[in-house]
GULO-947461 format. One record per atom (N, C-alpha, C): x, y, z; atom name. Coordinates in Angstrom, 3 decimals, padded with zeros to 6 digits. Last residue first. Layout:
REM residues N
+----------+----------+----------+------+
:       xx :       yy :       zz : site :
+----------+----------+----------+------+
:        X :        Y :        Z :   CA :
...
+----------+----------+----------+------+
REM end
This chain:
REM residues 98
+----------+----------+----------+------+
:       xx :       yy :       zz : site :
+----------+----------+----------+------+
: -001.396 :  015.661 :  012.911 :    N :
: -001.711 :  015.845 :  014.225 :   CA :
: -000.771 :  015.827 :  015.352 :    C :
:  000.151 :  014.454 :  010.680 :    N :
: -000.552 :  015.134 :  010.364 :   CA :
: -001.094 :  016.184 :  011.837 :    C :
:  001.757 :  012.270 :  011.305 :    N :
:  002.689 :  013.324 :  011.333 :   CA :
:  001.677 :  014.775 :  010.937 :    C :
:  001.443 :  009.087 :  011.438 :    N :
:  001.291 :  010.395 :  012.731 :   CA :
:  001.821 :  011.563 :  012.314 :    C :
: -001.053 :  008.992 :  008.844 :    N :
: -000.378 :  008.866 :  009.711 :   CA :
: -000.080 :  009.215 :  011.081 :    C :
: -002.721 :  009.903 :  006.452 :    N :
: -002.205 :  010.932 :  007.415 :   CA :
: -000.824 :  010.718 :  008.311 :    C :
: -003.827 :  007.749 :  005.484 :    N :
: -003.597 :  008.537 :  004.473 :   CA :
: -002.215 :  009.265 :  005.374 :    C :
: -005.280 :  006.991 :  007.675 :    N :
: -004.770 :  006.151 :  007.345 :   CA :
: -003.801 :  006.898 :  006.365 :    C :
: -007.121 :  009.323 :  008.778 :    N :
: -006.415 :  008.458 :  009.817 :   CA :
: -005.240 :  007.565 :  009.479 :    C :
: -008.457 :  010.222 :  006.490 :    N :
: -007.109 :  010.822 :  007.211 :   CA :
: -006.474 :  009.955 :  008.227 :    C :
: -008.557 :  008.061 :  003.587 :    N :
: -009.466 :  008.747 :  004.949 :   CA :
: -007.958 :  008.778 :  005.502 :    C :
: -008.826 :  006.106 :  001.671 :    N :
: -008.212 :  005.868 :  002.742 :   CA :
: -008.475 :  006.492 :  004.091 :    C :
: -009.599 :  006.866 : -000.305 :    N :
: -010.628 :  006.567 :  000.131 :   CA :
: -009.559 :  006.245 :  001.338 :    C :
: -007.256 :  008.674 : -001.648 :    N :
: -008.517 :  009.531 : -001.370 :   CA :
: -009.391 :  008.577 : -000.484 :    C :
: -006.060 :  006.600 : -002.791 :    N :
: -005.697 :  007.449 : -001.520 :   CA :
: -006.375 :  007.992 : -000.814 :    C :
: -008.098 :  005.047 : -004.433 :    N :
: -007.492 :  004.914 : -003.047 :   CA :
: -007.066 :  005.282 : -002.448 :    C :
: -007.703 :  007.006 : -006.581 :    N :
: -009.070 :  006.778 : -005.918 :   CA :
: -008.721 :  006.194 : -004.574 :    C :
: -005.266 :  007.601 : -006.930 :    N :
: -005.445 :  008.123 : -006.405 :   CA :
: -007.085 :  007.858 : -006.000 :    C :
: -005.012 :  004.807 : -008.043 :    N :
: -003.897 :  005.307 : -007.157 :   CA :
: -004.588 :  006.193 : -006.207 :    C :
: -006.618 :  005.058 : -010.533 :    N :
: -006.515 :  003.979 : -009.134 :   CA :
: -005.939 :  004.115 : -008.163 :    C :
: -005.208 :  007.159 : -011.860 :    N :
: -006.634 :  007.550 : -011.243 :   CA :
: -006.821 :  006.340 : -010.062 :    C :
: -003.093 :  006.075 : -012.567 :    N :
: -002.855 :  006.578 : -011.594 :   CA :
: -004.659 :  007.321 : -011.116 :    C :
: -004.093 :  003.636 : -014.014 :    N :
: -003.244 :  003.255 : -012.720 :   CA :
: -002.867 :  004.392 : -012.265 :    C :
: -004.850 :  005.511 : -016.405 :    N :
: -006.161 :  004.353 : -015.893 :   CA :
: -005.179 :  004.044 : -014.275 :    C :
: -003.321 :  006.477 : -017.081 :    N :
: -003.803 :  007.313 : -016.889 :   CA :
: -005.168 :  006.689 : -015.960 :    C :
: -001.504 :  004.291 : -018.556 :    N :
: -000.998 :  004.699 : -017.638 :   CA :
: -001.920 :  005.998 : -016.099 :    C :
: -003.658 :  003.315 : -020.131 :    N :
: -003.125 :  002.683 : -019.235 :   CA :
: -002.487 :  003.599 : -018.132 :    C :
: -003.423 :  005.928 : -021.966 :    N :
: -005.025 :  005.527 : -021.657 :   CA :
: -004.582 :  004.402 : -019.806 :    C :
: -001.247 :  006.011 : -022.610 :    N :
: -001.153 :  006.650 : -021.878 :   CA :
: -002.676 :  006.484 : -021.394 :    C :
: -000.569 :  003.354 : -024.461 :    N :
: -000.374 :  003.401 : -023.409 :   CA :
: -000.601 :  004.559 : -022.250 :    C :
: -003.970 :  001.791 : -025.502 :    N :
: -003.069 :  002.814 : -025.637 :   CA :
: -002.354 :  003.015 : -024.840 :    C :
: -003.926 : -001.377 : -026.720 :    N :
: -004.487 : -000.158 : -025.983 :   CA :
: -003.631 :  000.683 : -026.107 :    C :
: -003.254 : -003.863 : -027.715 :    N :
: -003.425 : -002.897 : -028.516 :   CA :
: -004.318 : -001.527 : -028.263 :    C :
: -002.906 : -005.424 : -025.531 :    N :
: -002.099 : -005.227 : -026.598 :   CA :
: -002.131 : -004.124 : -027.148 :    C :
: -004.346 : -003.678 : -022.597 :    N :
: -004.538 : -005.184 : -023.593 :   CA :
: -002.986 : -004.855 : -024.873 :    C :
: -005.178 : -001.951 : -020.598 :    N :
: -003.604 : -003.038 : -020.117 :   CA :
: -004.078 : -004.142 : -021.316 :    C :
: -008.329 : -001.458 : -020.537 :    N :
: -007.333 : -000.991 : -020.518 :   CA :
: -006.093 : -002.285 : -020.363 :    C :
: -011.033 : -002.787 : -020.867 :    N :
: -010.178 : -002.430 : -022.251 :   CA :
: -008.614 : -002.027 : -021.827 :    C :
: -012.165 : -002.941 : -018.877 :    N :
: -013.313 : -001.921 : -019.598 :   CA :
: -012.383 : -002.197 : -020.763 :    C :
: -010.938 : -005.241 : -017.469 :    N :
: -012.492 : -005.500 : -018.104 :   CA :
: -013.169 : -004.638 : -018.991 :    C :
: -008.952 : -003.444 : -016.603 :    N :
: -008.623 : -004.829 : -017.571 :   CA :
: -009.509 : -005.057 : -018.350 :    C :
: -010.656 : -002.120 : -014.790 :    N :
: -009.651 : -001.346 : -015.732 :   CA :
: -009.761 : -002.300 : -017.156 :    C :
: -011.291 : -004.141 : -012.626 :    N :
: -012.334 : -003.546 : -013.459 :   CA :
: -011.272 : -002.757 : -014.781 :    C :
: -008.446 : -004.571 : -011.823 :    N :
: -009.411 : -005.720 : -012.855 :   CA :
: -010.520 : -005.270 : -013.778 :    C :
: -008.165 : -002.627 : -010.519 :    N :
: -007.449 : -002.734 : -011.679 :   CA :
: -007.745 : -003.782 : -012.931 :    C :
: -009.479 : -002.774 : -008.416 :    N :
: -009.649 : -001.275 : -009.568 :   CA :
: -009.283 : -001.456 : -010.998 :    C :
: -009.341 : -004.942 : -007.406 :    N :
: -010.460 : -004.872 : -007.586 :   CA :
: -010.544 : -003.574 : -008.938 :    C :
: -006.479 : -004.294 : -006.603 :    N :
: -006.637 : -005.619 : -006.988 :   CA :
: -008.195 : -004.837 : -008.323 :    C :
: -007.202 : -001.923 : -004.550 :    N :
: -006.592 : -001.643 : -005.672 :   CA :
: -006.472 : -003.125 : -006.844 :    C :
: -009.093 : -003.079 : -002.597 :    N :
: -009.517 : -002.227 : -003.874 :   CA :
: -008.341 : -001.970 : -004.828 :    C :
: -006.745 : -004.978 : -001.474 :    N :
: -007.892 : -005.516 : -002.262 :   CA :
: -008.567 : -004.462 : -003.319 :    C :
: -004.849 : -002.792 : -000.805 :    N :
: -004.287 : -004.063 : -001.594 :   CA :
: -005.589 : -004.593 : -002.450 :    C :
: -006.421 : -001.507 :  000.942 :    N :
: -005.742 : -000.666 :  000.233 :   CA :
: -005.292 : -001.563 : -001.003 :    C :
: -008.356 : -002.350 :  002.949 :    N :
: -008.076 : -001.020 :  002.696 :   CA :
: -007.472 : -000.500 :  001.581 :    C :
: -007.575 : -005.111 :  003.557 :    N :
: -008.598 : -004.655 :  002.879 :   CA :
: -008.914 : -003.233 :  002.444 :    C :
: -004.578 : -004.638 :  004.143 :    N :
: -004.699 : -005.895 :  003.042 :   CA :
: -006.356 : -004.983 :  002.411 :    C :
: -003.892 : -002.993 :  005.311 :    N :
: -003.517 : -002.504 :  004.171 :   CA :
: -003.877 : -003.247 :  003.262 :    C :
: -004.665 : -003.838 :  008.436 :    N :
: -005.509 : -002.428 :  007.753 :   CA :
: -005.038 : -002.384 :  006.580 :    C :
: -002.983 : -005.568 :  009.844 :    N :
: -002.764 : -005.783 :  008.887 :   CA :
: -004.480 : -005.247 :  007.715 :    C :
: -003.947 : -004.585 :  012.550 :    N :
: -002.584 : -004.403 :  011.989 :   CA :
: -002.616 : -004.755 :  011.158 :    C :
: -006.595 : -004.719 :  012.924 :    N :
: -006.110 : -003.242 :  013.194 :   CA :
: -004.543 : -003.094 :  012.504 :    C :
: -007.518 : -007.124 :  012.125 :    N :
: -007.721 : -006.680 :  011.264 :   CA :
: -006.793 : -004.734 :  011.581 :    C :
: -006.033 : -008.028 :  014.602 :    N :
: -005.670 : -008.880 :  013.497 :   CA :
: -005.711 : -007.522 :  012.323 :    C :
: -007.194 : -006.760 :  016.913 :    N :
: -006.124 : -006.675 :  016.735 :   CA :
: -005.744 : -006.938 :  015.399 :    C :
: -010.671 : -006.488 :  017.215 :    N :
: -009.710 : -007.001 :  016.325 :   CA :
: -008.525 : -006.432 :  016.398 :    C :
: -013.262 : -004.734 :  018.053 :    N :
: -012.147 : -004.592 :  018.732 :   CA :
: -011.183 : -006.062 :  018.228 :    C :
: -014.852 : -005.011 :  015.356 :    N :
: -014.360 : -003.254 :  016.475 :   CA :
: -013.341 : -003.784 :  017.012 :    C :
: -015.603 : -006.797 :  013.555 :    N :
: -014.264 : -006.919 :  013.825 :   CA :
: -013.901 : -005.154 :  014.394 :    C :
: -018.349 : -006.309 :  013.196 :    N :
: -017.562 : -007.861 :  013.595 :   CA :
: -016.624 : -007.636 :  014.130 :    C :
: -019.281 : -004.028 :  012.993 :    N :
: -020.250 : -004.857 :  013.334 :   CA :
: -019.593 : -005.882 :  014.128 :    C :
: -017.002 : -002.242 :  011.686 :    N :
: -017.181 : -001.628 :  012.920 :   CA :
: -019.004 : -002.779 :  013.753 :    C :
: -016.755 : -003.896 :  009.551 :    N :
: -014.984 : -003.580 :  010.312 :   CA :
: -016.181 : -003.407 :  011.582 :    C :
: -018.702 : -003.568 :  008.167 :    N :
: -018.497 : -004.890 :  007.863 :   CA :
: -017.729 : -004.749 :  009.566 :    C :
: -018.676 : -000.834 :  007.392 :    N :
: -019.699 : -001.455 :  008.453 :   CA :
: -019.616 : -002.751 :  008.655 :    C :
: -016.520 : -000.662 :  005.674 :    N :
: -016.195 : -000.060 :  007.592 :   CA :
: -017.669 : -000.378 :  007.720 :    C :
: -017.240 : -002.184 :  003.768 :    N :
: -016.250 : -002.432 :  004.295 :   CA :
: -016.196 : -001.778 :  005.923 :    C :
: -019.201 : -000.308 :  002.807 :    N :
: -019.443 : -002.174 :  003.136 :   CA :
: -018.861 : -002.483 :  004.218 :    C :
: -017.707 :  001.476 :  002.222 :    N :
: -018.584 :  001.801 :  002.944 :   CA :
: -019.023 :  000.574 :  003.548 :    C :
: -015.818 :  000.555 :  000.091 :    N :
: -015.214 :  001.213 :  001.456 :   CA :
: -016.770 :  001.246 :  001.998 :    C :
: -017.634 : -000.251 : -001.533 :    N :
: -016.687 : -001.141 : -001.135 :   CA :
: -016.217 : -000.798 :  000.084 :    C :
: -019.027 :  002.334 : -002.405 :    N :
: -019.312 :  001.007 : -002.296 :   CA :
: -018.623 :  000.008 : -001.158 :    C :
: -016.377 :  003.616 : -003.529 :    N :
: -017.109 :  004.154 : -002.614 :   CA :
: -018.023 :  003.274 : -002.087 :    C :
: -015.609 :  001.783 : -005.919 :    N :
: -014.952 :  002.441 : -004.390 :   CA :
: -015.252 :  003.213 : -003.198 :    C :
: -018.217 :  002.473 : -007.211 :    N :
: -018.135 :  000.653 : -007.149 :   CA :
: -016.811 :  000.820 : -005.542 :    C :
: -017.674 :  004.964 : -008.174 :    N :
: -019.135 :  004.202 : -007.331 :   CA :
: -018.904 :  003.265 : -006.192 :    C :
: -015.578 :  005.051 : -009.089 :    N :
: -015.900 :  005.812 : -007.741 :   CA :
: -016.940 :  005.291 : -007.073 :    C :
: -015.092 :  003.446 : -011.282 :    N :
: -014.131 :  003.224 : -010.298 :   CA :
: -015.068 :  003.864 : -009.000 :    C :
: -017.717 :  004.871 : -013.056 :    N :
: -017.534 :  003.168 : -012.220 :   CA :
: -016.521 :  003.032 : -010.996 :    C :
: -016.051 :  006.580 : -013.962 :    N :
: -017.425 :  006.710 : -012.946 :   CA :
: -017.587 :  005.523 : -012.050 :    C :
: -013.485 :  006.004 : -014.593 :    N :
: -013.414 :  006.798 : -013.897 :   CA :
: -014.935 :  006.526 : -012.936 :    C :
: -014.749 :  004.338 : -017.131 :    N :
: -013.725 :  003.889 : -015.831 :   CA :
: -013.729 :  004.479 : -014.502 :    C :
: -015.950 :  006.783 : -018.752 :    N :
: -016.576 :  005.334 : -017.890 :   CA :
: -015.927 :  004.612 : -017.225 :    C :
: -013.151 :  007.597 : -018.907 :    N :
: -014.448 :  008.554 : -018.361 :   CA :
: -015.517 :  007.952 : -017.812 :    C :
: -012.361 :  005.955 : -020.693 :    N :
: -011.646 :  006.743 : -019.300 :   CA :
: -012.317 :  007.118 : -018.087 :    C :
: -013.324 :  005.410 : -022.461 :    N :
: -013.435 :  004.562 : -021.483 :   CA :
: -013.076 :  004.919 : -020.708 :    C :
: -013.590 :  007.967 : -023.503 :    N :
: -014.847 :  007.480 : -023.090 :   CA :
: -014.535 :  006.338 : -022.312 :    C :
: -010.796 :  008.382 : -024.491 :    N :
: -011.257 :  009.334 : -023.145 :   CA :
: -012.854 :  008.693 : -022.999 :    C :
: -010.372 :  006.408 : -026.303 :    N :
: -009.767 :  006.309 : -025.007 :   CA :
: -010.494 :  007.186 : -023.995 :    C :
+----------+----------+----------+------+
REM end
């Protein structure tokens, strides 16, 4: 368990760090001044990498029959928190930070 963990873990950051970076040059080329994409910020921000985290998870071994459950459980909160973390203060923060 702790090697797929550990190869989960690396992969998750790359491949999320990746994605978010794509992603706000994708946001700030096409869609700067988008209403659409300004209010509904949770679909690609937050819904899709977590989709994306959890598949990769599925793919290394985790969430099968005969996995372990704290390997699982330990696999959905590192996803959790890889996305919080990529969310960045603006989004993470709200208004109550400033």
């Amino acid at each position: 368990m702790k090697e797929r963990l550990l190869g989960y873990l690396f992969f998750a950051i790359i491949l999320a760090f990746a994605y978010n970076f794509t992603l706000d040059r994708v946001h700030q080329h096409f869609f700067a001044g988008s209403l659409t994409i300004q209010t509904y910020w949770y679909i690609p921000y937050v819904i899709a990498p977590a989709l994306l985290l959890l598949a990769l998870a599925w793919w290394m071994g985790f969430y099968r029959k005969n996995s372990e459950r704290l390997g699982d459980l330990l696999a959905t909160a590192s996803a959790a928190l890889i996305i919080y973390l990529m969310l960045g203060a603006g989004y993470s923060c709200w208004h109550y930070c400033f």
